[in-house]
Structure formats: structure tokens, C-alpha cells
N, C-alpha and C positions, 0 to 999 in steps of 0.2 A: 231362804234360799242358800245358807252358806252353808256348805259342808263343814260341820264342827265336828262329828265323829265318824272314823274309818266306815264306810258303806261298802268299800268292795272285802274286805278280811271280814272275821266275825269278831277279832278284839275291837271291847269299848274306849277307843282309847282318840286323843285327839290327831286329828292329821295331819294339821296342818297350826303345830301350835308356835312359831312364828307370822302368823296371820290373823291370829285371832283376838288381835287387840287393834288391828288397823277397822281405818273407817270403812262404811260401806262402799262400793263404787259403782258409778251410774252401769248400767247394763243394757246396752243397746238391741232395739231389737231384730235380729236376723229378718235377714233379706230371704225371698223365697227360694233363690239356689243355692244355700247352703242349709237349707232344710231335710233331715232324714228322715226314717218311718222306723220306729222301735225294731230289733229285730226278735223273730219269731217263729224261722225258718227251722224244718227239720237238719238242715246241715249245721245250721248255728250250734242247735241243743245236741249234736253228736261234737261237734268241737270243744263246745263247754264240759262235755262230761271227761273227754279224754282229757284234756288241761286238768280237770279237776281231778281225774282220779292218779295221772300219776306226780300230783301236788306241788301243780308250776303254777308259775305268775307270768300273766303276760302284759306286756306296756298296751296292749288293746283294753283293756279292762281298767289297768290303774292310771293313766292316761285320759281316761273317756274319752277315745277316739271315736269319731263320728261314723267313720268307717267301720266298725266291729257287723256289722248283721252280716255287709258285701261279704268283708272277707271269711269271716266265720261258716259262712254258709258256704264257699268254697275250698273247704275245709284248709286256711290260712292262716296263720295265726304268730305273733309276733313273739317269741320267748322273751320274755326280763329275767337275765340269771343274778344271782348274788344278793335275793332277798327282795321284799317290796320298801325298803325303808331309806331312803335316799340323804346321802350328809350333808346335801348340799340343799338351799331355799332359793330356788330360781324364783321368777316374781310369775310365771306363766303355767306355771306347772303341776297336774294336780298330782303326780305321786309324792307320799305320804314323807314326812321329812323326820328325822328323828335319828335314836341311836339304834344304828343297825344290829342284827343277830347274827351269830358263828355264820360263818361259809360253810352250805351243806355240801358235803364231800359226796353227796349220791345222785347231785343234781344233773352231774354231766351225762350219765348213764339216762338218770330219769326222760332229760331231753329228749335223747338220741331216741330210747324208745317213742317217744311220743310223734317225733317226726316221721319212726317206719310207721307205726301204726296210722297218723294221717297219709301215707303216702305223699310226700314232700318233695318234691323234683326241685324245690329253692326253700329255699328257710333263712329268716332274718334273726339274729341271736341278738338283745342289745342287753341295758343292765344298771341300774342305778348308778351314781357317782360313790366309790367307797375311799373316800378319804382316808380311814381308817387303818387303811389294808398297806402295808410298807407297798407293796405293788400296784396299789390301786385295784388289783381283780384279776389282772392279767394272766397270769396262771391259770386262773380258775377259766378266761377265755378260751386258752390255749386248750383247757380240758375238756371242755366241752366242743370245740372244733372239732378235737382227736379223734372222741366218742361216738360224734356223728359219721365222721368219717369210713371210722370203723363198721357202724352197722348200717349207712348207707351213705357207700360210696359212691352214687351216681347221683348224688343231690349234693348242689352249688349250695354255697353258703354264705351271708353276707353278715357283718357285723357292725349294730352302728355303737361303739363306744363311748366311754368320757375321755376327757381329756389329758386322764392323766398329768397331771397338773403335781412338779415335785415327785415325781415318782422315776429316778432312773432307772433306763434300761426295760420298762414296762413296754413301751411301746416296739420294740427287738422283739419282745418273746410274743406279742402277740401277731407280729407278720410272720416271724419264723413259721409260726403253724397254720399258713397261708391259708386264710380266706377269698371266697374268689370275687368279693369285693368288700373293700373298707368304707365304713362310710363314719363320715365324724361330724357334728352340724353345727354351724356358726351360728344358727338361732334365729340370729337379727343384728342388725347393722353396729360396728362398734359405738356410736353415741348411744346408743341404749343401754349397753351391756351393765355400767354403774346401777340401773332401776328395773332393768330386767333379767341379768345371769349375773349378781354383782361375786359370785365365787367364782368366776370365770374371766379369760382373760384372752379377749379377739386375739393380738398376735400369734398366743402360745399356741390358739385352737389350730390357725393357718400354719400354723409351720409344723403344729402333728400332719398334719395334712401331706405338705411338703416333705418332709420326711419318710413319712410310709412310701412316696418314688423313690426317693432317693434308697431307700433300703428294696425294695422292686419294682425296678420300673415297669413290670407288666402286671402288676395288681390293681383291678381298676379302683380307682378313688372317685367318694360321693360325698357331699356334703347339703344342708339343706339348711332355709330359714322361713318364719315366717312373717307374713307385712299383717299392717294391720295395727301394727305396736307404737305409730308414732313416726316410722320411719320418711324420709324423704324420697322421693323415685331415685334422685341424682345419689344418695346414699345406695339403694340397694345396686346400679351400675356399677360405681366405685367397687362393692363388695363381688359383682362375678368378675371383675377383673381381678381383685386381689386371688378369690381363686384360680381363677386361669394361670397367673403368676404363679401359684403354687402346681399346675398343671394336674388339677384335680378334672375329673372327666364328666359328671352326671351331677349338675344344680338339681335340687326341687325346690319349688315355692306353693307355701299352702296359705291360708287365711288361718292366723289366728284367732282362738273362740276361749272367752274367759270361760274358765271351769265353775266360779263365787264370784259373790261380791267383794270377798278379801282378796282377789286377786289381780294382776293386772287389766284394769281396763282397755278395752276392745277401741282404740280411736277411730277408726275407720272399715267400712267393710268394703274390700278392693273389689271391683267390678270382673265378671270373668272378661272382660272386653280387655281391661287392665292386666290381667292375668296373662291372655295373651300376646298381648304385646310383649310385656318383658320376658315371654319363651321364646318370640320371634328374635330380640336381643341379644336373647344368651346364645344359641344358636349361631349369632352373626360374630360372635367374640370367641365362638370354637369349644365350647362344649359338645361331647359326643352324643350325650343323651339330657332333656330337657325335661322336667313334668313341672307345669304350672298349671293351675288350678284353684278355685277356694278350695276343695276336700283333698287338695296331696297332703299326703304325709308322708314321711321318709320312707315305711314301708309298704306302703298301698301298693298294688300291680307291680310287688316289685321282681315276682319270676318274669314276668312279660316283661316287665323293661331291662330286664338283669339280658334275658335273648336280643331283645333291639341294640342294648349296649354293645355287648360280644359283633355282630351286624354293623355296627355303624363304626367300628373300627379296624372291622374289616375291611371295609370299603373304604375308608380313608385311608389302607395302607396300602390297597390295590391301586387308588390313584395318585399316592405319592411318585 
């Protein structure tokens, strides 16, 4: 069961090879609503073909999001720019960890097309962690905003980023070229971060957050995590208030699902009863838009919720 060699690329090469000497871990077995059905739909394999033919990666695929048939068959599809090879070893995560390759200069174009060609009214861009990169990638965000922009101009754009971590002035150039929503995700509660994002750092992620307002206050801000990891209830509370303190605007909570057995273990699978409860909470602490769920994911429904967002701030400045 452990993914030892790359299955979504066609190089033989390992994937996950700080993983590959930890022990096994127990793997629980899913509850029946967080169960999918393969997908196999003619919109999927028109979706697949177009990613594939003009030679993108998407976080649906390297990921193994559970959602890929839904949204693929709606022709949805989640862009990963800046390569599939991530510099960072989150403990949750199945894309591929290692040393990344040149930044393709054709990918921003390549995008754009494949968004007019699906016809895209919303498009999510996100992108491995590039360490590497003096800017962390930003640029290369910025260019691929541009390019969408460029050849479709009537499609909203959202981006969930890294963190930019050591990178001045990254996170300027990537609002400068305003997306019309930022989204950045804190994961999971700060006592886990050392065993589950240990290259990451809860304050820094919350104050990119806080930041992207204070550089426009009218850009909406999103962030997401998932339970399931060990967390406390009275922990993930703490964490919608620290973002509301950051006046971040659209929580998501999804169930974590171990990818391997080298990866982090699944402690708990949160009840959708559980689920909704803590939407009812974040709601009552003044988030504008809420997805909780087991299957959210940061970009699931996210044109439909990207219109309820726009709506729901609406209406709380009509009744201010």
C-alpha cells in the first residue's frame, strides 16, 4: 500500500523519499460518507485530456483528492503551477517532495489556454512550496494571473499559495496582480505543525493572511485546515478566532485522509454531525462564507462559493 514510486508522472523515481524509511502506520478504515466511486465520467476524460495535452499539473491528481471525478466531470480543475516537485515534507501530503526543475516560462500562457478552452467562469491556481526560488514563485504567480486575465477576462481567479516563508516582498507582487480571492491554509492547529507541516510556521502563515488586508482591504481572504490529525475541538476554536483576528473572510474544514502508510496517521474520522457544528461556530464568530464537511477541500465548489462570498458581503454591508 505505500506509494514508493511516482504513479501520477511516468519518471521511476521515488516520491516521497523522506518517507521511506519511517515505519508503517496503522490505517483506519473509512466511515461510509467519506466513500467515493472511481471516476469514469465522459467529462472527466475530456478534462484529463485537456490538462494533459497542454502539459499541466493539477493538485487534483498529485494530491489524490477524493473529489477529482465531481469536479472533473464539471469540467473544474485545480492548476498546480511551478512544477509537481514540492521542497518542502509536510507529514500529510501526497505531492511528490524533492529537487524541483527550471520554472517553465510557457506555463502561464499554457494555463490561460486551458482555462478558455474549459470554459472557466472561476479557476483556482495554487503551486508547490519553491524554496528554491529567491521569490518563492511569486512572479511566476503574477504571470500566470496576467495571462488569464488576458485571454479571459470574465473569469474570477483565486489562488491558494505557500507561505512564502523568507521571501521579501513576495507576497506585494503577488496581490499587486489582484486576484479576486487569496487563499492561504493553516492546515491544522499550531500544536501539530512540529509533526505535521514541520517547514512551516502557524504565526508567519496568519500574518501572510493579515497582511494580504492590510495591502487590500477588499481582496477577499481564505484559508483552510483539516481535523482528523489529532487535533482538539477547543484547539480548532482558538484557530477561527486567530483568523478572524486576522480578518480573513471564508474558513474551510475538510477530513483528513492519509495518502500511505508512511504518512501521517488518520486519528480520528470527525462525524458530519461534528462538521456541522463547527460551520454553525465559525458563522457565529463572523466568517462570511463557511464550508465544513469530510470532502471540503480548499477548492471544491469553489465558483459557487467564490458567488455566495461576493453575496454574503453584500449583505453585511447593506446592514451595516
Amino acid at each position: 500500500m505505500v506509494t514508493v514510486l511516482d504513479t501520477v508522472s511516468n519518471r521511476p523515481r521515488v516520491r516521497h523519499p523522506e518517507k521511506a524509511h519511517r515505519p508503517d502506520q496503522e490505517v483506519l478504515r473509512k466511515p461510509e460518507w467519506i466513500r467515493v466511486k472511481a471516476p469514469t465520467s465522459r467529462g472527466y476524460l475530456e478534462t484529463r485530456e485537456i490538462v494533459k495535452s497542454n502539459k499541466l499539473v493539477t493538485v487534483c491528481e498529485e494530491a489524490g483528492c477524493p473529489n477529482i471525478g465531481e469536479c472533473w466531470d464539471k469540467k473544474h480543475a485545480t492548476f498546480m503551477i511551478l512544477g509537481e516537485i514540492c521542497t518542502r515534507a509536510c507529514a500529510f501530503c501526497n505531492v511528490a517532495t524533492g529537487i524541483p526543475g527550471p520554472v517553465d516560462a510557457n506555463e502561464p500562457e499554457n494555463v490561460a489556454k486551458a482555462v478558455r478552452e474549459m470554459g472557466l467562469n472561476h479557476v483556482v491556481i495554487t503551486s508547490v512550496d519553491r524554496d528554491d526560488l529567491d521569490d518563492g514563485g511569486a512572479q511566476h504567480f503574477a504571470d500566470v494571473i496576467g495571462a488569464i486575465r488576458a485571454s479571459s477576462p470574465a473569469t474570477t481567479i483565486e489562488i491558494l499559495t505557500p507561505d512564502f516563508l523568507r521571501k521579501d516582498g513576495a507576497l506585494e507582487v503577488v496581490v499587486k496582480a489582484k486576484p479576486d480571492v487569496f487563499n492561504h491554509n493553516l492546515e491544522t492547529v499550531p500544536s501539530n505543525y512540529l509533526k505535521v507541516r514541520p517547514g512551516a510556521r502557524y504565526f508567519h502563515s496568519l500574518r501572510l493572511l493579515q497582511q494580504v488586508k492590510e495591502l487590500d482591504p477588499t481582496m477577499f481572504t481564505k484559508s483552510g485546515i483539516m481535523v482528523g490529525l489529532g487535533e482538539e475541538r477547543n484547539e480548532v476554536l482558538q484557530l477561527m478566532d486567530d483568523l478572524r483576528s486576522a480578518d480573513v473572510d471564508f474558513m474551510t474544514i475538510g477530513q483528513y485522509l492519509q495518502p500511505t502508510r508512511k504518512h501521517h496517521p488518520v486519528k480520528a474520522f470527525v462525524t458530519p454531525d461534528e462538521f456541522k457544528s463547527y460551520e454553525t461556530v465559525a458563522y457565529a464568530k463572523g466568517f462570511l462564507m463557511v464550508s465544513s464537511s469530510p470532502l471540503t477541500r480548499s477548492s471544491h465548489h469553489a465558483g459557487e462559493d467564490f458567488a455566495k462570498l461576493k453575496a454574503a458581503r453584500e449583505a453585511r454591508l447593506q446592514s451595516a
